[in-house]
VEXDREN-2710 file (C-alpha; in Angstrom, 1 decimal):
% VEXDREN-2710
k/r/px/py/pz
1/UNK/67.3/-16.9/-23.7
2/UNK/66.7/-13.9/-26.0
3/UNK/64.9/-15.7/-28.1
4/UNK/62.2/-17.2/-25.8
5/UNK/62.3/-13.9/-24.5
6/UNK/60.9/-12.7/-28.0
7/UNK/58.4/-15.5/-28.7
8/UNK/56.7/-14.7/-25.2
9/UNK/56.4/-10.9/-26.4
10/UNK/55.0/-11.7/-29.5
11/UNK/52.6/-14.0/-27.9
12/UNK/52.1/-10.6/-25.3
13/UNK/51.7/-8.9/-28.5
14/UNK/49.3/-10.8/-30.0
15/UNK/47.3/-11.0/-26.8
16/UNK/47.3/-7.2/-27.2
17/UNK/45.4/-7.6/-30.4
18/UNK/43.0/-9.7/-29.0
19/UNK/42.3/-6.8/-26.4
20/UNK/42.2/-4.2/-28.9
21/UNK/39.8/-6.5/-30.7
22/UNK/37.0/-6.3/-27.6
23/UNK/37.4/-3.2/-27.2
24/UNK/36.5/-2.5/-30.5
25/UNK/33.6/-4.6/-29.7
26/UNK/32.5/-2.6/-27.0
27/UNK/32.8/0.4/-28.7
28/UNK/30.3/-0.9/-31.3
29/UNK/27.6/-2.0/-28.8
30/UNK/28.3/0.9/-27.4
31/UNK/27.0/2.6/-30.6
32/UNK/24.4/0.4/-31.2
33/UNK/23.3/1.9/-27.2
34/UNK/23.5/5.6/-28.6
35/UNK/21.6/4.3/-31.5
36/UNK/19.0/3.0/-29.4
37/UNK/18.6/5.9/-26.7
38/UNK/18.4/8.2/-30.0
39/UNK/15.4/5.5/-31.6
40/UNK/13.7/5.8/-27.8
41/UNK/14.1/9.3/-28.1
42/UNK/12.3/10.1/-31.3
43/UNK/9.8/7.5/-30.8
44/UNK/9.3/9.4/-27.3
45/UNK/8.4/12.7/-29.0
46/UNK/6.1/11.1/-31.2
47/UNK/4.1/9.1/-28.3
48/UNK/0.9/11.4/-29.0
49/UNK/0.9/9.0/-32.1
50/UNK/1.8/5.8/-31.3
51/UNK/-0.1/3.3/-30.1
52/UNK/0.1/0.1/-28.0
53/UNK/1.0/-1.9/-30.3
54/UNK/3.8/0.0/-31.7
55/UNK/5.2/0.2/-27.9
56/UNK/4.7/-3.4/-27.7
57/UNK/6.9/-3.8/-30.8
58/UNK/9.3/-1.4/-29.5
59/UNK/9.3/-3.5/-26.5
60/UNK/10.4/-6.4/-28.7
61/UNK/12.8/-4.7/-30.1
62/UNK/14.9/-4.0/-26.4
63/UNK/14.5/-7.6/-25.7
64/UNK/16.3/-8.9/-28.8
65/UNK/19.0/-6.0/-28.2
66/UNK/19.1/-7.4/-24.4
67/UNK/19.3/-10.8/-25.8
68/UNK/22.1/-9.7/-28.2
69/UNK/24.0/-8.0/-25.6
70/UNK/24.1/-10.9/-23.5
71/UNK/25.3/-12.8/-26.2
72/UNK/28.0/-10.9/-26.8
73/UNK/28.3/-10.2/-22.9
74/UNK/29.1/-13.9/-22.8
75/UNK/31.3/-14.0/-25.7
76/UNK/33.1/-11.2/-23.8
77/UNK/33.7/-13.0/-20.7
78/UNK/34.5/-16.1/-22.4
79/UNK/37.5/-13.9/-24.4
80/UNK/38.0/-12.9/-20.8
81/UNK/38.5/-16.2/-19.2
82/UNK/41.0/-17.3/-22.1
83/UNK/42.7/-14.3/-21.4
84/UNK/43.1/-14.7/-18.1
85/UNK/44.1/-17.8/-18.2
86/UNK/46.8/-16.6/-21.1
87/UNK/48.0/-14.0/-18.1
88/UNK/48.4/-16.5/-16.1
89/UNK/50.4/-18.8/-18.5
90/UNK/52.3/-15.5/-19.0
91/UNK/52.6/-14.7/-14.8
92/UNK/54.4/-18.1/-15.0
93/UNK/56.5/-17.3/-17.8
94/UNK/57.8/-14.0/-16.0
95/UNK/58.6/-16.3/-13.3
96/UNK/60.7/-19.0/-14.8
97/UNK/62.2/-15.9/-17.4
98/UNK/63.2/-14.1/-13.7
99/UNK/65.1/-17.4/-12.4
100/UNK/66.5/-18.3/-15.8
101/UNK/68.0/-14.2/-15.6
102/UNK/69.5/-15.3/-11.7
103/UNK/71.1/-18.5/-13.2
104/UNK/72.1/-17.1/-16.4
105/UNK/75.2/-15.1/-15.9
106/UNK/76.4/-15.0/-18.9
107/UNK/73.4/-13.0/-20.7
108/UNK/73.3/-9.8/-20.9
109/UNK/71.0/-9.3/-17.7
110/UNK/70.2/-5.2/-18.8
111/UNK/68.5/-6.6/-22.0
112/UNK/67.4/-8.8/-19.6
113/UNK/65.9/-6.4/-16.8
114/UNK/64.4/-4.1/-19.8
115/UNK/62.4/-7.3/-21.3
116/UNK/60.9/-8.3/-18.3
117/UNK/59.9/-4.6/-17.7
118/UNK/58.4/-4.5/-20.8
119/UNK/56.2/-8.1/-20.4
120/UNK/55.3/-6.7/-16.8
121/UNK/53.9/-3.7/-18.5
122/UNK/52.2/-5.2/-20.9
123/UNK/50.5/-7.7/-18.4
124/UNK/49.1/-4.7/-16.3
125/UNK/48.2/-2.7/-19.5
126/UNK/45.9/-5.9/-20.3
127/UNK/44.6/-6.5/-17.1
128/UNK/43.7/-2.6/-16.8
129/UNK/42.0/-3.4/-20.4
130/UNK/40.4/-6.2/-19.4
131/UNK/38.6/-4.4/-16.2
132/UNK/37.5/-1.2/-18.7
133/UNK/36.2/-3.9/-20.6
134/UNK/34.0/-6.0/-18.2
135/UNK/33.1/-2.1/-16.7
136/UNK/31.6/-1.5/-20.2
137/UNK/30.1/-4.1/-20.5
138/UNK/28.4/-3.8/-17.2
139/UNK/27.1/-0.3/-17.5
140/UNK/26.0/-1.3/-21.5
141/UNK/24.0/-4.3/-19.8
142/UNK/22.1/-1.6/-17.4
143/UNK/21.7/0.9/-19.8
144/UNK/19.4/-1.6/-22.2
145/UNK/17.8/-2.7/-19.1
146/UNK/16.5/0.0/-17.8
147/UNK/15.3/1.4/-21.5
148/UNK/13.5/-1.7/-21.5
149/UNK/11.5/-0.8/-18.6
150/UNK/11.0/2.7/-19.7
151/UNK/9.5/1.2/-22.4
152/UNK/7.3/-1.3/-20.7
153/UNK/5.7/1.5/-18.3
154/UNK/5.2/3.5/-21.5
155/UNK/3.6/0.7/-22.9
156/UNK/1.6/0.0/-19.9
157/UNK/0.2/3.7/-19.8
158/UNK/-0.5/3.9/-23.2
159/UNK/-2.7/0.5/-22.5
160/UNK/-4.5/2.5/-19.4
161/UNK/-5.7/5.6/-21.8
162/UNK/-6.5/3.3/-24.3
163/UNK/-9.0/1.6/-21.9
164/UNK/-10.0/4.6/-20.7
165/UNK/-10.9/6.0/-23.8
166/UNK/-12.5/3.2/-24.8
167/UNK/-15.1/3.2/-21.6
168/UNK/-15.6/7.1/-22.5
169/UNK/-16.6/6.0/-25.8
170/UNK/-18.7/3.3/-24.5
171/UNK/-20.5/6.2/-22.3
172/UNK/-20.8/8.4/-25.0
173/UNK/-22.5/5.8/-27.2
174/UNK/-24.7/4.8/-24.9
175/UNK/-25.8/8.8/-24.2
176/UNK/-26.2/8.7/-28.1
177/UNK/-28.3/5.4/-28.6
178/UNK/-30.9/6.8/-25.9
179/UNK/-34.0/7.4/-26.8
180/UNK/-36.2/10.0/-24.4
181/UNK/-39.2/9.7/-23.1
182/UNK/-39.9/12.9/-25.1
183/UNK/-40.6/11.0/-28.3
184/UNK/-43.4/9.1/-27.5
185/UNK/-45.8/11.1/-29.2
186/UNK/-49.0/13.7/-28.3
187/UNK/-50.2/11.5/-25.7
188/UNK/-46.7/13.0/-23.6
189/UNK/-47.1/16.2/-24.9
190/UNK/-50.3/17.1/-23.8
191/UNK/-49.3/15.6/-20.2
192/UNK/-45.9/17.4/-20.7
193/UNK/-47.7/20.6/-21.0
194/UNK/-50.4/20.2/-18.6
195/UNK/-50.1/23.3/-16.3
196/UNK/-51.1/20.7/-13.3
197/UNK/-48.9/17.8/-14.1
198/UNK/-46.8/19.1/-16.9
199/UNK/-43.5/19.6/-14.5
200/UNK/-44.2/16.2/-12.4
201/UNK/-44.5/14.3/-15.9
202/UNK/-41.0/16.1/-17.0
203/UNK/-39.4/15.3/-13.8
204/UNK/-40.4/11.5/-13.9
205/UNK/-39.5/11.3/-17.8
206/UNK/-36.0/12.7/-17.1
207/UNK/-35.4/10.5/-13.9
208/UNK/-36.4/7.4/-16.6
209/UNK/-34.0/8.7/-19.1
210/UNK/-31.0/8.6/-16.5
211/UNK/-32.3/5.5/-14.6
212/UNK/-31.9/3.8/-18.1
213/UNK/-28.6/5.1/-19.2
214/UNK/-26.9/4.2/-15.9
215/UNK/-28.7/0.6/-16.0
216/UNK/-27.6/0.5/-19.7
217/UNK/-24.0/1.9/-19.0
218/UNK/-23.8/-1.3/-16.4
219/UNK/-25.0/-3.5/-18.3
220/UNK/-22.7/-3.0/-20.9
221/UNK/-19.5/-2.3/-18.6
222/UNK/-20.0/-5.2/-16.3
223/UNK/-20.6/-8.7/-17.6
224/UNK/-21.0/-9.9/-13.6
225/UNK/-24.2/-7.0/-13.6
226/UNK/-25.9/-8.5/-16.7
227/UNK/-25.7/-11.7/-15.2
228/UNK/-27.1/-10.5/-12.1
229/UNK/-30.3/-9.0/-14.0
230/UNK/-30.6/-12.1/-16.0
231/UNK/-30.6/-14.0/-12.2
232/UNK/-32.9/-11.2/-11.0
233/UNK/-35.5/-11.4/-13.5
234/UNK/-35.4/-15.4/-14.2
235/UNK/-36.1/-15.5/-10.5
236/UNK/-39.0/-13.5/-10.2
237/UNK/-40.6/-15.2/-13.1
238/UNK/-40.1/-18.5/-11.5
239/UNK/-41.9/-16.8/-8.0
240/UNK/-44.4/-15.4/-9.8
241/UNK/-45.3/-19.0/-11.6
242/UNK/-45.2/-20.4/-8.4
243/UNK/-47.4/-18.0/-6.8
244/UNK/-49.5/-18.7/-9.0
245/UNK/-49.5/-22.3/-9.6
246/UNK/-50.1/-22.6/-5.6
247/UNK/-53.2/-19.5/-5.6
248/UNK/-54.4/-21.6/-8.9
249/UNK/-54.4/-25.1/-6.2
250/UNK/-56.0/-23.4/-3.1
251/UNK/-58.7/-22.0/-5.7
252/UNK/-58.9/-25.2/-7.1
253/UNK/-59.3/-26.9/-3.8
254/UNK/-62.1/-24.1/-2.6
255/UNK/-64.0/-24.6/-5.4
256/UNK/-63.6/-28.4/-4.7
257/UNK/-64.9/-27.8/-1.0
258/UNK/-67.4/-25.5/-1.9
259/UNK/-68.7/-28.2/-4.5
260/UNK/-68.9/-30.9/-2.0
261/UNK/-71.0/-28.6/0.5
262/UNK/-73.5/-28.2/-2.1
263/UNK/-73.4/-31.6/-2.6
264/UNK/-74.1/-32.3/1.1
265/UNK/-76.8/-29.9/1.8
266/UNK/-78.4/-31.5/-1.5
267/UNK/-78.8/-34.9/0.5
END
């Protein structure tokens, strides 16, 4: 009896170590969490600098820690299952230990009593482990989560100003790349300074210049507008051919009629 009594508290024992083992586990993810809050923090003071794709990257980076985690999150519950089913192995040990101590009367039943106080303990000290542990894990799990979607707003805005910026750029190009009507020569000069139609001339001018930089902005914002010009202006090319294919017949057809009156009035 007091020998399978010791065997099951070295097995206890040893389950112990296994414990000890994930929590030691835990407190390294753990770290590698801090490590990563710090890495989000510094990269967070110097967002004036980064740039998409460094977020993206970043980004990356939280995924194959979240991928990690969960690899070790299943490791963890796997350890967890064994051990569980080891308590319950052990549950059933307690039990046949407690009706080998009624039947055995001739064992020293206070050695006994103080063994099976000792197993009982040790079960509820792993069991308490085991729950801190799964705890852990849980809260590690939400923490990289939600850094990961701290990180894919971030990433999101950063993508926003970037387009932004880009279409300012665009704007001020196109402000750039404008020619006035102000360059083309004397000819506008003299009208320009005409004391009759000098301001009408710089009013028209100037509502030219804007017409064209908002019809050039569009056109170079909007794909769906430039094909809409392109539609507009192959259009009115075809009506004007038509018109005039169908002015060009009537005349052709006067002239025809007219011919065959003179004709007539000839005989």
């Amino acid at each position: 009896m007091q020998r399978s009594v010791e065997e099951r508290s070295a097995r206890l024992a040893a389950a112990e170590e296994r414990c000890y083992a994930l929590e030691h586990e835990v407190d390294g993810l753990m770290q590698r969490l801090q490590a990563a809050e710090a890495k989000l923090q510094r990269q967070a003071e110097a967002e004036a600098a980064s740039s998409s794709e460094v977020l993206q990257q970043r980004v990356a980076d939280l995924e194959g820690q979240i991928r990690t985690a969960h690899v070790a999150q299943q490791q963890a519950e796997q350890a967890r299952t064994r051990a569980d089913e080891e308590l319950v192995a052990l549950r059933a040990e307690v039990a046949t230990v407690r009706r080998q101590l009624a039947d055995a009367h001739s064992v020293d039943s206070g050695d006994l009593q103080r063994r099976l106080k000792d197993v009982t303990d040790m079960l509820y000290l792993k069991q308490t482990q085991l729950e801190r542990l799964a705890a852990d894990k849980a809260a590690q799990q939400l923490a990289l989560e939600r850094d990961l979607q701290h990180a894919r707003s971030e990433a999101q805005q950063v993508k926003r100003r970037a387009t932004i910026d880009r279409s300012m750029h665009g704007v001020a190009a196109a402000d750039e790349s404008m020619v006035p009507m102000a360059h083309l020569g004397d000819a506008y000069q003299r009208l320009a300074n005409n004391n009759r139609v000098g301001g009408a001339v710089k009013a028209g001018a100037q509502l030219i210049d804007s017409t064209a930089n908002q019809v050039v902005l569009v056109l170079r914002q909007y794909p769906a507008g430039r094909l809409v010009i392109f539609a507009y202006i192959l259009g009115l090319h075809l009506f004007i051919y038509i018109l005039l294919h169908r002015l060009q017949h009537k005349a052709f057809r006067a002239e025809m009629a007219a011919d065959a009156l003179q004709r007539d009035a000839r005989i």
